[in-house]
PDB file with one MODEL, atoms N, CA, C and O in Angstrom:
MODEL        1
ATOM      1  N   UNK A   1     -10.367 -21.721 -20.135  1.00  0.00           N
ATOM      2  CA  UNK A   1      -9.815 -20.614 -19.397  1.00  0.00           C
ATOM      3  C   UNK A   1      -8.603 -21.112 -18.616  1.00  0.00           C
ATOM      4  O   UNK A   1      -8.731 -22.269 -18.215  1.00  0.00           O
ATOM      5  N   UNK A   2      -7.280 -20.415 -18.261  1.00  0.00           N
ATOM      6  CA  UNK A   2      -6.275 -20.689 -18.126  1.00  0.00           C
ATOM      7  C   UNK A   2      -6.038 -19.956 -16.603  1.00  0.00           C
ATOM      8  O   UNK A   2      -6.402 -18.785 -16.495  1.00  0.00           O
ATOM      9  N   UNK A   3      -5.635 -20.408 -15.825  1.00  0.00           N
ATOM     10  CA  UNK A   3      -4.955 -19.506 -14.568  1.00  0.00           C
ATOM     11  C   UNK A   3      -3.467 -19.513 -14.581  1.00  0.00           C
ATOM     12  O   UNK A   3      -2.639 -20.355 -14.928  1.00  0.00           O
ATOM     13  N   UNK A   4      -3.354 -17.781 -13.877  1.00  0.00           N
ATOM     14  CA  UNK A   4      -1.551 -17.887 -13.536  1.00  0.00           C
ATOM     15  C   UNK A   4      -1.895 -17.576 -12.120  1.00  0.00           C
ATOM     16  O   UNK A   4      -2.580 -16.686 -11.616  1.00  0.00           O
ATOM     17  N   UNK A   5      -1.158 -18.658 -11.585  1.00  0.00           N
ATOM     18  CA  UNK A   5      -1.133 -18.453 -10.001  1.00  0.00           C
ATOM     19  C   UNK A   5      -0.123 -17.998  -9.272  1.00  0.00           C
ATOM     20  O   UNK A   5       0.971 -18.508  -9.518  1.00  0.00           O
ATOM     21  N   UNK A   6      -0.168 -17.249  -8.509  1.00  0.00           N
ATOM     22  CA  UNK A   6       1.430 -17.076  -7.439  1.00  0.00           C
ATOM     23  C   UNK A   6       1.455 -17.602  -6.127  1.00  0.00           C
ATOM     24  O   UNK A   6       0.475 -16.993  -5.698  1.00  0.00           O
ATOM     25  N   UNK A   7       1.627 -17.901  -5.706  1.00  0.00           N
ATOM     26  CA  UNK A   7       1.619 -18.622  -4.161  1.00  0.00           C
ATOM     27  C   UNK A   7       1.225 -17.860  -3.468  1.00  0.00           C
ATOM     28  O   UNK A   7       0.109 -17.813  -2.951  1.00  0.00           O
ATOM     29  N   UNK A   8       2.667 -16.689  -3.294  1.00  0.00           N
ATOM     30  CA  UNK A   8       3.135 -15.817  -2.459  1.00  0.00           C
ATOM     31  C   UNK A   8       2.446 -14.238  -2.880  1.00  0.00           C
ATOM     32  O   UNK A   8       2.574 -13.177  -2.269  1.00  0.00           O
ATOM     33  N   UNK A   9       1.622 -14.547  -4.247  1.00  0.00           N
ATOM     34  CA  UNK A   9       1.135 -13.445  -5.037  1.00  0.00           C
ATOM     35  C   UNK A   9       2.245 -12.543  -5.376  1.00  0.00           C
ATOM     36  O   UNK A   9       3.360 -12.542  -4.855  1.00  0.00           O
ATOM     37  N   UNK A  10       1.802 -11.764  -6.327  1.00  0.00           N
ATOM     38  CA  UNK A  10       2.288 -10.340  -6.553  1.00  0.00           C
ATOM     39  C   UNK A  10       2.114  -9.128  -5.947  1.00  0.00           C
ATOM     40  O   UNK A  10       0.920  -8.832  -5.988  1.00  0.00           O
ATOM     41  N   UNK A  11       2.911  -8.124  -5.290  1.00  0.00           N
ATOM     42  CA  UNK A  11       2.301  -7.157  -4.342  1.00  0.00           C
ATOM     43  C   UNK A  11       1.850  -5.575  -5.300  1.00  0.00           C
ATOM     44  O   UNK A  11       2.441  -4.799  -6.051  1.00  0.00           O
ATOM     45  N   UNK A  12       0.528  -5.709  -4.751  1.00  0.00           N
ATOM     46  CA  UNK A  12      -0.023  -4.674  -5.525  1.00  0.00           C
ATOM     47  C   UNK A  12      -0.466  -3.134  -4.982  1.00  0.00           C
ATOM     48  O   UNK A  12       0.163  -3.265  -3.932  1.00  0.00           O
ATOM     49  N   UNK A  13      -0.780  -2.400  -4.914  1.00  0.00           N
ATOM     50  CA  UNK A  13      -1.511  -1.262  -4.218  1.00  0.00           C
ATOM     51  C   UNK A  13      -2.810  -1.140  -4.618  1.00  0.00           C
ATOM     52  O   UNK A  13      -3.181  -1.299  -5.780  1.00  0.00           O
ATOM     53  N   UNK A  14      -3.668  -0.804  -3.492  1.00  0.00           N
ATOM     54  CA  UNK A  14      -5.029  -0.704  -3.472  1.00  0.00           C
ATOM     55  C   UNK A  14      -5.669  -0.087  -2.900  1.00  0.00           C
ATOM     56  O   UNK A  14      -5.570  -0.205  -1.679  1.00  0.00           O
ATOM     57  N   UNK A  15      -6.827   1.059  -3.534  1.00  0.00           N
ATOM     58  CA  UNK A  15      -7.498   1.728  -3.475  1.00  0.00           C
ATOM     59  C   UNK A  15      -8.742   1.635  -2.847  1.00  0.00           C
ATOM     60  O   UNK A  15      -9.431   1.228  -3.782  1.00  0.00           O
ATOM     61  N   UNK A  16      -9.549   1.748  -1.812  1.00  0.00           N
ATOM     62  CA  UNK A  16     -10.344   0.914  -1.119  1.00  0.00           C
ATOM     63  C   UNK A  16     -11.419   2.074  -1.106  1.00  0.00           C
ATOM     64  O   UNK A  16     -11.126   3.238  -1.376  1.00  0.00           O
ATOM     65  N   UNK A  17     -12.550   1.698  -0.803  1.00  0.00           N
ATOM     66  CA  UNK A  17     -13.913   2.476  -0.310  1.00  0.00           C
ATOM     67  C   UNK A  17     -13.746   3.081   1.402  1.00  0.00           C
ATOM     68  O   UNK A  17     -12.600   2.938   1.828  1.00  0.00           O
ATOM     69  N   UNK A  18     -14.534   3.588   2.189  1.00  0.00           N
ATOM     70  CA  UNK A  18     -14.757   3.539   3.493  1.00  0.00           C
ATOM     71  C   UNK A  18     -15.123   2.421   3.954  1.00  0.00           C
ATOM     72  O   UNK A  18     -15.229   2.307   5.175  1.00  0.00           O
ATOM     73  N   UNK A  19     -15.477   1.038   2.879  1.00  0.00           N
ATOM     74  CA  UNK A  19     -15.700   0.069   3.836  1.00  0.00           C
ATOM     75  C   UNK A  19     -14.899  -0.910   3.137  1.00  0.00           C
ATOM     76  O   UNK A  19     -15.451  -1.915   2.689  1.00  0.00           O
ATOM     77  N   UNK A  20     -13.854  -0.755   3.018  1.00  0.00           N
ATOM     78  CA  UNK A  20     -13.034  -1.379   2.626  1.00  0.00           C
ATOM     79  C   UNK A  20     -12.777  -2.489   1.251  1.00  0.00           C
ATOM     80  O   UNK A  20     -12.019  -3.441   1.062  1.00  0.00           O
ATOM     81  N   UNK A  21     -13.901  -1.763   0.394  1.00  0.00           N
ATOM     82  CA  UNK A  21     -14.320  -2.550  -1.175  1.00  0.00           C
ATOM     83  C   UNK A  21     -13.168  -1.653  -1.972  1.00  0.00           C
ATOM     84  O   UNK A  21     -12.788  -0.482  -1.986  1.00  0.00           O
ATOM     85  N   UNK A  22     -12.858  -2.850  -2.597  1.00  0.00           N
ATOM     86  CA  UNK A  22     -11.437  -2.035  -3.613  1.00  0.00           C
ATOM     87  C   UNK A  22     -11.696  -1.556  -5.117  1.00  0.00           C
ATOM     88  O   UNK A  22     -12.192  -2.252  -6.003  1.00  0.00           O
ATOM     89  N   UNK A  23     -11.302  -0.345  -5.222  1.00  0.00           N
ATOM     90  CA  UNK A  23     -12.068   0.295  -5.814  1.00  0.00           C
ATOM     91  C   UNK A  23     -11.100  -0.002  -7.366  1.00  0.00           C
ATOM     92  O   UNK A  23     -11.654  -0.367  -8.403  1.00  0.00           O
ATOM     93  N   UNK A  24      -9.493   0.255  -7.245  1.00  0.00           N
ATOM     94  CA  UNK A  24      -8.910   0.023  -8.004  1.00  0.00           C
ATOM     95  C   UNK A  24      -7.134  -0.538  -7.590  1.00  0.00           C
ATOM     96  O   UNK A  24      -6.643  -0.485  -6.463  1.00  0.00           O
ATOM     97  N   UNK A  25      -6.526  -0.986  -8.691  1.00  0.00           N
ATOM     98  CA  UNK A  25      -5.006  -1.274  -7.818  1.00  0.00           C
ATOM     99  C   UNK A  25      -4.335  -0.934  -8.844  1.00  0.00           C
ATOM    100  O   UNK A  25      -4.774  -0.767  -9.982  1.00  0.00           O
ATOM    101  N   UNK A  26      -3.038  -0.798  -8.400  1.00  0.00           N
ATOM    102  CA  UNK A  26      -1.982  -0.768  -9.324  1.00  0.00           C
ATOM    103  C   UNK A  26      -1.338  -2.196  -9.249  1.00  0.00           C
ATOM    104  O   UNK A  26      -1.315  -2.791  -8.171  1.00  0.00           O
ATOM    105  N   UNK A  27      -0.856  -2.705 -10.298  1.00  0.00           N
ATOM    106  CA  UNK A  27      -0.038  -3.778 -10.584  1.00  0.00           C
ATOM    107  C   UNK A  27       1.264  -3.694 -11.907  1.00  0.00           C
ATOM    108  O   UNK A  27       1.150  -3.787 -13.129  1.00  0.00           O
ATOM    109  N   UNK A  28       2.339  -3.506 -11.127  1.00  0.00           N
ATOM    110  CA  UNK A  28       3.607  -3.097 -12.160  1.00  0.00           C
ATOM    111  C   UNK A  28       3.111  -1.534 -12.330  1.00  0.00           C
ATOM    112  O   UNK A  28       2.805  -0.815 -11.379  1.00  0.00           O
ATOM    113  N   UNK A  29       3.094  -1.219 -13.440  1.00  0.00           N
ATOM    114  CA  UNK A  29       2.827   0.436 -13.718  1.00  0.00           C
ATOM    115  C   UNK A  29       1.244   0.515 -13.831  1.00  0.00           C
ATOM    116  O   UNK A  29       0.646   1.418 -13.246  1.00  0.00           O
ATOM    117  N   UNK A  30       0.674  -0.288 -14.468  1.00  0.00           N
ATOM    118  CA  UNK A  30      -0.875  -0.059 -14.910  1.00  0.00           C
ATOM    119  C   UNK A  30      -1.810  -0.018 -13.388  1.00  0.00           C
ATOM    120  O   UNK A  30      -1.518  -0.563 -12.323  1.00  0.00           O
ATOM    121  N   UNK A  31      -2.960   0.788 -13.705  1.00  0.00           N
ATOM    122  CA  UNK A  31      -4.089   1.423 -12.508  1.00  0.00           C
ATOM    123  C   UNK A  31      -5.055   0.291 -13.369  1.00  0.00           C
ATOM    124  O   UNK A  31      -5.013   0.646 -14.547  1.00  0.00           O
ATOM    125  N   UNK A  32      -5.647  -0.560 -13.272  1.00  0.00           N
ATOM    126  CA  UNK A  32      -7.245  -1.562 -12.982  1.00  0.00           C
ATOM    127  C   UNK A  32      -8.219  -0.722 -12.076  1.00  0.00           C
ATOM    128  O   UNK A  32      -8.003  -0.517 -10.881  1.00  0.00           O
ATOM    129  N   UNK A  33      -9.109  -0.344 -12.638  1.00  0.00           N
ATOM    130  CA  UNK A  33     -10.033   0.184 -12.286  1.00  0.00           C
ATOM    131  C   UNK A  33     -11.133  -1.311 -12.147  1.00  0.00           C
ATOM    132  O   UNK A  33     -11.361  -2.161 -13.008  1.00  0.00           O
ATOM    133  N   UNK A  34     -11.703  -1.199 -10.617  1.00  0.00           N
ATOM    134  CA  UNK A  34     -12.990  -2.685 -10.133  1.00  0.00           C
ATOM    135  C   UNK A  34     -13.893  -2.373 -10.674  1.00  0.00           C
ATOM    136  O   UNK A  34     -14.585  -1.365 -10.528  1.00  0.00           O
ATOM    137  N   UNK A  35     -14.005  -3.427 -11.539  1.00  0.00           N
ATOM    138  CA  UNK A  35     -16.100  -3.029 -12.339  1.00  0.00           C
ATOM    139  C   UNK A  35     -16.667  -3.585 -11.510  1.00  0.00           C
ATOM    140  O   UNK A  35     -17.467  -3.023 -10.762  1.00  0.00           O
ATOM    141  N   UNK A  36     -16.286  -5.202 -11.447  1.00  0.00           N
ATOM    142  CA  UNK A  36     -17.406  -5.477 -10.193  1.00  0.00           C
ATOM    143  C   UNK A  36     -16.725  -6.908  -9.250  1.00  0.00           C
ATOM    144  O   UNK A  36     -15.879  -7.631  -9.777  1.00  0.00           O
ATOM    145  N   UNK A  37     -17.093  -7.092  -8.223  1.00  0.00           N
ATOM    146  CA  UNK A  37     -16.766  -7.896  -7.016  1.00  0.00           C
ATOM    147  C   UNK A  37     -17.364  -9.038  -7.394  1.00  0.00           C
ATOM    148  O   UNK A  37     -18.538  -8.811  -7.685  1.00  0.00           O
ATOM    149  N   UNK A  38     -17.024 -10.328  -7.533  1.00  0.00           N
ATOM    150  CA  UNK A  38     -17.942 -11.743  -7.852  1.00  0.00           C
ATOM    151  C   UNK A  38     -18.005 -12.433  -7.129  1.00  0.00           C
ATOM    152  O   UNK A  38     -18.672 -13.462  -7.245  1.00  0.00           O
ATOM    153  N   UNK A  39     -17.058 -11.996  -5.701  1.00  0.00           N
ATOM    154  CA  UNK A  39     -17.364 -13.002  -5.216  1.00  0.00           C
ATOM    155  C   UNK A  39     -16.228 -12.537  -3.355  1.00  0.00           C
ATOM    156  O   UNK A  39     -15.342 -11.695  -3.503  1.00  0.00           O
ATOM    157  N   UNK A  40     -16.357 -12.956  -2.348  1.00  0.00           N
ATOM    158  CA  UNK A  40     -15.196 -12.545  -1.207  1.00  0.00           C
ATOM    159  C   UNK A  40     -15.275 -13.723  -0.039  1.00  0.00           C
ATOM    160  O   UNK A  40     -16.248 -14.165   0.572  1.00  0.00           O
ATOM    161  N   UNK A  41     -14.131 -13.994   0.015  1.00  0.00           N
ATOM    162  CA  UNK A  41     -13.908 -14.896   1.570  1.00  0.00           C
ATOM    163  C   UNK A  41     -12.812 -14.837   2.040  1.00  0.00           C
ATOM    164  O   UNK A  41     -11.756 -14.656   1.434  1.00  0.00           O
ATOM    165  N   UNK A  42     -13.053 -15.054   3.678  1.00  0.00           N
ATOM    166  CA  UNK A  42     -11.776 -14.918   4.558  1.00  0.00           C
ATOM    167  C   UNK A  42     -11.007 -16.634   4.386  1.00  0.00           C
ATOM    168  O   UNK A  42     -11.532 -17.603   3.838  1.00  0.00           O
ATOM    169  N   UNK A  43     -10.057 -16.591   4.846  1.00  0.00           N
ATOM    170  CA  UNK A  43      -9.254 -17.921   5.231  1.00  0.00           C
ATOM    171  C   UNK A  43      -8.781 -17.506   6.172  1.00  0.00           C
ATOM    172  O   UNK A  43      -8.422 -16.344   6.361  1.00  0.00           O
ATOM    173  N   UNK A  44      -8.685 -18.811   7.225  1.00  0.00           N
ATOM    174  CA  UNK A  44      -7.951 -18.861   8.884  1.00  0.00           C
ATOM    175  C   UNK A  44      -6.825 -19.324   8.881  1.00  0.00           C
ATOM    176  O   UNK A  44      -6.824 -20.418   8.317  1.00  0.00           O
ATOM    177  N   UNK A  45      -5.720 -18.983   9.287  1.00  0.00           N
ATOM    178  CA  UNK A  45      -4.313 -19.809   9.123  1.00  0.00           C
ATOM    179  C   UNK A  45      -4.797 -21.215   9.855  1.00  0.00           C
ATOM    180  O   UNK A  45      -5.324 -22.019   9.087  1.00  0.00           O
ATOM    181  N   UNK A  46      -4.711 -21.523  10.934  1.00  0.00           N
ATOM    182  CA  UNK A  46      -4.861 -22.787  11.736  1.00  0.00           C
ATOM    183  C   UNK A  46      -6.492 -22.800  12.002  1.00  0.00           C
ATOM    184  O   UNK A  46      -6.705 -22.594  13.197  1.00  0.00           O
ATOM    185  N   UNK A  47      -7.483 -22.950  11.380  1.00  0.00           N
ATOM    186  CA  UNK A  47      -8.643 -22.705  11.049  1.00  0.00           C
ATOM    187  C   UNK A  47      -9.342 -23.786  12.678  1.00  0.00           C
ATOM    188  O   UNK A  47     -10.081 -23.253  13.506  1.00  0.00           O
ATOM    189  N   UNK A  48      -8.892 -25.266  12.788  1.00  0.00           N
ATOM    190  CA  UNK A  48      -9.270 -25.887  13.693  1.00  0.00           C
ATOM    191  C   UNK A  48      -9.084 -25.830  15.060  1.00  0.00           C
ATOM    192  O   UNK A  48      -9.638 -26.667  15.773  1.00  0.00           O
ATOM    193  N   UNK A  49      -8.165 -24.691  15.677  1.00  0.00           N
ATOM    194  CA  UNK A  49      -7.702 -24.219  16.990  1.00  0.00           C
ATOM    195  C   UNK A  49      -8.455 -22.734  16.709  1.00  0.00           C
ATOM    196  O   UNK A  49      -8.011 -21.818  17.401  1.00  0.00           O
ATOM    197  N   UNK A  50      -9.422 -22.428  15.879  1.00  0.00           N
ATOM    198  CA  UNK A  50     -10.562 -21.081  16.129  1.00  0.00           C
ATOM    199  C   UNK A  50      -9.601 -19.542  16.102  1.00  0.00           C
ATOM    200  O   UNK A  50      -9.871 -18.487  16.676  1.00  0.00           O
ATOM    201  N   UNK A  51      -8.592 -19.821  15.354  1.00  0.00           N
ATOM    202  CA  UNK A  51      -7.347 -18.302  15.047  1.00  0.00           C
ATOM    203  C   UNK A  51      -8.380 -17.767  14.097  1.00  0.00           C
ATOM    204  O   UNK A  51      -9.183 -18.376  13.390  1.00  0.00           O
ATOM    205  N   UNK A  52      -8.093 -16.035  14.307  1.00  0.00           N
ATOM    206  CA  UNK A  52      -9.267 -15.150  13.305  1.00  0.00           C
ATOM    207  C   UNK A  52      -8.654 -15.361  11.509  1.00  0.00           C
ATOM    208  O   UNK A  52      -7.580 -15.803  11.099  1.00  0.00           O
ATOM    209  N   UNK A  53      -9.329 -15.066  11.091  1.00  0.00           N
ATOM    210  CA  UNK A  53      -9.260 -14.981   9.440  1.00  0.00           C
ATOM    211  C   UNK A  53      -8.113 -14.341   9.153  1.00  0.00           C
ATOM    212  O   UNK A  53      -8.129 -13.136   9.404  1.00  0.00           O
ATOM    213  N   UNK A  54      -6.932 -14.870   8.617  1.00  0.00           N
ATOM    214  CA  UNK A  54      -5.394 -14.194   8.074  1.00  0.00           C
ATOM    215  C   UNK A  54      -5.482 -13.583   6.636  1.00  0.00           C
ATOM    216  O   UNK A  54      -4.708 -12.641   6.463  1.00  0.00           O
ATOM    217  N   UNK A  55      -6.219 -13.905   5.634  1.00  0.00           N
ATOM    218  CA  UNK A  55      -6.390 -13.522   4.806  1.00  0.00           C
ATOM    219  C   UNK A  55      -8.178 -13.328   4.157  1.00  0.00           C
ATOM    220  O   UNK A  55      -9.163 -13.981   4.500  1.00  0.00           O
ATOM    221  N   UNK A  56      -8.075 -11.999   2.962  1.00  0.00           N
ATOM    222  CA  UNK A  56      -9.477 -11.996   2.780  1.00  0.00           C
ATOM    223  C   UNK A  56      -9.065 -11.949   1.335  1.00  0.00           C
ATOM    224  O   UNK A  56      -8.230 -11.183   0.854  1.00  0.00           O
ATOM    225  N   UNK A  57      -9.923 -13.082   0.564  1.00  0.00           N
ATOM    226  CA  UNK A  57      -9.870 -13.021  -1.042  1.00  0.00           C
ATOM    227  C   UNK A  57     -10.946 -11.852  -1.996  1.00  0.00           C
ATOM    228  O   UNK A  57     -11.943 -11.335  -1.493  1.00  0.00           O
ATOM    229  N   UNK A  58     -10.699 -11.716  -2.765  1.00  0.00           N
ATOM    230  CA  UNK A  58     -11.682 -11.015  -3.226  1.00  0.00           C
ATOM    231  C   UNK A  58     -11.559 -10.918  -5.039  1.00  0.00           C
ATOM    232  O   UNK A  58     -10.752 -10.187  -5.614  1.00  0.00           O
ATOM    233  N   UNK A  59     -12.802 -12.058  -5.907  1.00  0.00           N
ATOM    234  CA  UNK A  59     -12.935 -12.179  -6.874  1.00  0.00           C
ATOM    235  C   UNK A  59     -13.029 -10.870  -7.859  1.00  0.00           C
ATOM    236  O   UNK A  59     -14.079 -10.267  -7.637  1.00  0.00           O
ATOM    237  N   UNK A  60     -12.365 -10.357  -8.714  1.00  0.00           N
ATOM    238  CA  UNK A  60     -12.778  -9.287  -9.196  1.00  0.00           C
ATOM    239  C   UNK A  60     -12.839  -9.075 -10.654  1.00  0.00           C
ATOM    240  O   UNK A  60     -11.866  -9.669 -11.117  1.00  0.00           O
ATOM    241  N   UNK A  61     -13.575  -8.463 -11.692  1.00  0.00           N
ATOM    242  CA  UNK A  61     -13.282  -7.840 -12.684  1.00  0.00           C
ATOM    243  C   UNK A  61     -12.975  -6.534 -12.699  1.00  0.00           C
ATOM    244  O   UNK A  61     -13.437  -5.755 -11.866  1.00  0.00           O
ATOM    245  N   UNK A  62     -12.175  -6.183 -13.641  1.00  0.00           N
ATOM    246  CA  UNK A  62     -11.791  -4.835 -14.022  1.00  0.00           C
ATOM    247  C   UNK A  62     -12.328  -4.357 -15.229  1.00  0.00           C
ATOM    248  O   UNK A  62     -12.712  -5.202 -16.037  1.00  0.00           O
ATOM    249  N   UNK A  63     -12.442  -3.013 -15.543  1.00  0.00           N
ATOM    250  CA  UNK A  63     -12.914  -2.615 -16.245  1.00  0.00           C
ATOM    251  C   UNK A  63     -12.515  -2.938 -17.575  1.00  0.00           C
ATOM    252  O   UNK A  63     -13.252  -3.223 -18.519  1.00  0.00           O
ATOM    253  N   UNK A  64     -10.579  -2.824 -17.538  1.00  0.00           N
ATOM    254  CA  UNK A  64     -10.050  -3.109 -18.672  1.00  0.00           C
ATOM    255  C   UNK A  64      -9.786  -4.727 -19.079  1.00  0.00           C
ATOM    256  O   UNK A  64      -8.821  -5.146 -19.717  1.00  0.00           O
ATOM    257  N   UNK A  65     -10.944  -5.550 -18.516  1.00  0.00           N
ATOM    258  CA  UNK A  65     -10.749  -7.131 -18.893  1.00  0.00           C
ATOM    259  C   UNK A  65     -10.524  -7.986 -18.012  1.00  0.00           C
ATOM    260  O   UNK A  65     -10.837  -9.167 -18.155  1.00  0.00           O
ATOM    261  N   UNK A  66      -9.847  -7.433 -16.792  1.00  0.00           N
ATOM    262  CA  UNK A  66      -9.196  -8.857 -16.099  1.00  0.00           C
ATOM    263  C   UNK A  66     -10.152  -9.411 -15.165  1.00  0.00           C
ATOM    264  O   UNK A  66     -11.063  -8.788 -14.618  1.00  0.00           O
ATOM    265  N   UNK A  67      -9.892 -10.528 -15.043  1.00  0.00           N
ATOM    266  CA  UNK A  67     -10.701 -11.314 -14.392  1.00  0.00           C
ATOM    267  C   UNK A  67      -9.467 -12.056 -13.147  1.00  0.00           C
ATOM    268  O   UNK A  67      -8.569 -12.811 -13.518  1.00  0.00           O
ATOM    269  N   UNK A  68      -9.657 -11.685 -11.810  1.00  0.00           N
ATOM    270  CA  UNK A  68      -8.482 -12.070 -10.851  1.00  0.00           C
ATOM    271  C   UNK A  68      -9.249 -12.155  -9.456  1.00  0.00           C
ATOM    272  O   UNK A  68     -10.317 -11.739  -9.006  1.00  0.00           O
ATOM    273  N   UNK A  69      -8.171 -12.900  -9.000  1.00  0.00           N
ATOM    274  CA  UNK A  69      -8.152 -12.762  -7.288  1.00  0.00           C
ATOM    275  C   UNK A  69      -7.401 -12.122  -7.052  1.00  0.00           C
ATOM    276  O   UNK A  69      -6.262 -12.223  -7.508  1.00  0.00           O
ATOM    277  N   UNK A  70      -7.934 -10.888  -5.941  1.00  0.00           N
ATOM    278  CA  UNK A  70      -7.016 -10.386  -5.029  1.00  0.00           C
ATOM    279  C   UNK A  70      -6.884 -11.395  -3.471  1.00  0.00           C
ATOM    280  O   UNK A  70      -7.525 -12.444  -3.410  1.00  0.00           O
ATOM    281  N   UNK A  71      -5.877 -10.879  -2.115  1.00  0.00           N
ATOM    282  CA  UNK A  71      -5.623 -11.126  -1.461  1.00  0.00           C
ATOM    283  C   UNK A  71      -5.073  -9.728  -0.572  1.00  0.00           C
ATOM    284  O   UNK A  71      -4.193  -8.937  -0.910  1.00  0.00           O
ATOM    285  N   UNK A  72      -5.949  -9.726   0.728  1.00  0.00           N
ATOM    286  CA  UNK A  72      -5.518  -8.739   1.533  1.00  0.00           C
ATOM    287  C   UNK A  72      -4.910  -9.661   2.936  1.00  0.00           C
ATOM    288  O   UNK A  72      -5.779 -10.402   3.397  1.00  0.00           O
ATOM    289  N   UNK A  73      -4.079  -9.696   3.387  1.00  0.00           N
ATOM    290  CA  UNK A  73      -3.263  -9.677   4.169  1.00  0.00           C
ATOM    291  C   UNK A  73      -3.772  -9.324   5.548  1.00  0.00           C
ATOM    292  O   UNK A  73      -3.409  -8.272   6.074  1.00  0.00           O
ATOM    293  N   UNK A  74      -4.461 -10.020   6.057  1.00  0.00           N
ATOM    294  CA  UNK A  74      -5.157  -8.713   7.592  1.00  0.00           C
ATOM    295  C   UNK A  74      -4.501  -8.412   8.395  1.00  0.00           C
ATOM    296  O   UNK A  74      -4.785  -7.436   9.088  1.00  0.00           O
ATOM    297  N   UNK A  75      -3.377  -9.145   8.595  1.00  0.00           N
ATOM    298  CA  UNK A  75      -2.593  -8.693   9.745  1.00  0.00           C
ATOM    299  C   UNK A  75      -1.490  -7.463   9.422  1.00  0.00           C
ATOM    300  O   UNK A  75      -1.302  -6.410  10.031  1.00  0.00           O
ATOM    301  N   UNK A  76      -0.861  -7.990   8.275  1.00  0.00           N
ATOM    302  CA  UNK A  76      -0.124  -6.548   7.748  1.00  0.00           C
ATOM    303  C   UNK A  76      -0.732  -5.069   7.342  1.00  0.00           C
ATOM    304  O   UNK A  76      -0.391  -3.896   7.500  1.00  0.00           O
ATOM    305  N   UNK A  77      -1.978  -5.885   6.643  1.00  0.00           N
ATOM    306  CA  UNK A  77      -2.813  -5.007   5.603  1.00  0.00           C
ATOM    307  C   UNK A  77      -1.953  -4.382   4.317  1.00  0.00           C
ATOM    308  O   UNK A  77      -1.548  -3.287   3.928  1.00  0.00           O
ATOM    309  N   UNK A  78      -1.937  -5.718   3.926  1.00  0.00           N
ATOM    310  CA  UNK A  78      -0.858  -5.510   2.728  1.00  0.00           C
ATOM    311  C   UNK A  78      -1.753  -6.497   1.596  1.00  0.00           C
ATOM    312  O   UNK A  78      -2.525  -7.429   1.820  1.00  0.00           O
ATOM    313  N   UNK A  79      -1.318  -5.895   0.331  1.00  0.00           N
ATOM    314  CA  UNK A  79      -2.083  -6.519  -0.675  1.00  0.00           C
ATOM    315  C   UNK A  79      -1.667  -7.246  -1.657  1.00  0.00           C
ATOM    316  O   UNK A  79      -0.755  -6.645  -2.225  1.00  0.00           O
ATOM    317  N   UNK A  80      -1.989  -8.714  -2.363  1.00  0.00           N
ATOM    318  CA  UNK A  80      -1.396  -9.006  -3.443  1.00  0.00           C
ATOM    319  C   UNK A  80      -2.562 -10.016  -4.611  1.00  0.00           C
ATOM    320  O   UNK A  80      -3.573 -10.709  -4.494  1.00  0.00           O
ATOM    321  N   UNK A  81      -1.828  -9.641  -5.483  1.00  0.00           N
ATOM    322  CA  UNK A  81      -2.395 -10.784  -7.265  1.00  0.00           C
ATOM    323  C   UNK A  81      -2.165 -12.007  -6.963  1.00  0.00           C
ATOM    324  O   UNK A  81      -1.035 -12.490  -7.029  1.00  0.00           O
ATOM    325  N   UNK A  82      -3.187 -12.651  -6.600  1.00  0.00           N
ATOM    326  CA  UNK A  82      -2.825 -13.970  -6.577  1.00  0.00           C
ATOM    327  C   UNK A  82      -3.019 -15.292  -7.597  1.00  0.00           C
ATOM    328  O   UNK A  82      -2.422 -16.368  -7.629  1.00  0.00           O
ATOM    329  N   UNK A  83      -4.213 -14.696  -8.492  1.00  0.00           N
ATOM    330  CA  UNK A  83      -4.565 -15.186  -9.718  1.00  0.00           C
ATOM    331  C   UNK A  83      -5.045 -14.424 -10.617  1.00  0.00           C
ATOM    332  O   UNK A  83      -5.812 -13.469 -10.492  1.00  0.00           O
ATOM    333  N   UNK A  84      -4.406 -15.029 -11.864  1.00  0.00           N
ATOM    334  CA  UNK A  84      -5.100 -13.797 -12.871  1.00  0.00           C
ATOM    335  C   UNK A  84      -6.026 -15.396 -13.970  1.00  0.00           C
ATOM    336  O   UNK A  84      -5.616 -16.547 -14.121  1.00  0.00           O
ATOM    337  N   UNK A  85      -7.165 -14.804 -14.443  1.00  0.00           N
ATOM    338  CA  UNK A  85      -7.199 -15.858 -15.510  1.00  0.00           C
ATOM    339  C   UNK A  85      -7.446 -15.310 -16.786  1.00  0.00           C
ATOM    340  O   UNK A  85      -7.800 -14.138 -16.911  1.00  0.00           O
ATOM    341  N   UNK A  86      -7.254 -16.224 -17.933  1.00  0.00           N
ATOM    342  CA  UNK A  86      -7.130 -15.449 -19.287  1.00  0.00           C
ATOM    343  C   UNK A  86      -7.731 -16.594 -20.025  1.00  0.00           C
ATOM    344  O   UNK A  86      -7.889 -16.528 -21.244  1.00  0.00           O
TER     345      UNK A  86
ENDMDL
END
């Protein structure tokens, strides 16, 4: 299995639940519909001086195949592709 990574990710739009589970995104023109969640964690920017969680990952499949990480942004609340694997 192969990964494409982005650093800075790709910025995507996302469709969320009331509790904030993503339901589907757009990436370029195509809608990914979430089959299922595999997996979620926060990261702390300066993690050892106790700063809150800057980002939240979230493992996902889609219905139509993909297998990726997302990345939500907490402070902006902005979203991006940060790995896809194939």
């Amino acid at each position: 299995m192969n990964a494409h990574v982005w650093i800075n990710g790709e910025d995507i739009a996302v469709i969320c639940d009331a509790h904030g589970k993503p339901l589907r995104f757009r990436w370029g023109k195509d809608m990914h519909q979430v089959e299922r969640i595999c997996n979620r964690w926060r990261a702390k920017g300066v993690w050892w001086r106790g700063e809150r969680a800057d980002r939240e990952y979230i493992k996902l499949t889609t219905t139509d195949g993909l297998l990726c990480v997302v990345a939500r942004d907490m402070q902006r609340d902005a979203w991006a592709l940060v790995c896809l694997y194939d």
